[in-house]
N, C-alpha and C positions, 0 to 999 in steps of 0.2 A: 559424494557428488562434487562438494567442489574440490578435494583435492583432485578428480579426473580433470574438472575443468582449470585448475591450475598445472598440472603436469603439462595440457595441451597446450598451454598459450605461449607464444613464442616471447625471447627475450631473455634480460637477468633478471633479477626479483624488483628490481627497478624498472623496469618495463612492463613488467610482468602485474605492480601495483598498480601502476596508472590505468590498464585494459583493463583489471577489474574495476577499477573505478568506474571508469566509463561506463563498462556492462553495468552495472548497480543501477547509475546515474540513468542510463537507457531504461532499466526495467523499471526504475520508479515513472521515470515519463510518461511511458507506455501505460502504467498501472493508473498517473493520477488523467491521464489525457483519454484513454480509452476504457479501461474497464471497471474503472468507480463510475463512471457515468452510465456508462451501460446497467450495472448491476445496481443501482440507485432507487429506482421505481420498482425494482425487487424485494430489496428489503423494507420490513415493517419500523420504519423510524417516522411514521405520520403517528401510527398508529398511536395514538396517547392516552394513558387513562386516567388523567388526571384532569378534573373538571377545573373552572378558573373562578372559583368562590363561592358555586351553587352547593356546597359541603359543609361540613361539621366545621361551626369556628373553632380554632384554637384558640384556648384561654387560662 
């Protein structure tokens, strides 16, 4: 997969660095701006089972 989408991208390999960069930099944006937000309330990271001292002391 990425050598197709290196093959595709116009330029020399200096050119060619910088547009992946960009793509990357684009798909993290994309990833931290819209779709961890989204999928947040989906996953189970409330979910805790660790009570806060009502347990066994350690000693």
């Amino acid at each position: 997969m990425y050598g197709w989408i290196w093959r595709h991208l116009p330029g020399n390999t200096l050119v060619r660095a910088v547009i992946s960069l960009l793509l990357i930099l684009g798909v993290v944006y994309l990833l931290f701006t819209y779709v961890f937000p989204w999928a947040e309330p989906l996953l189970p990271f409330g979910d805790v089972t660790v009570d806060g001292g009502d347990g066994a002391a350690a000693g």
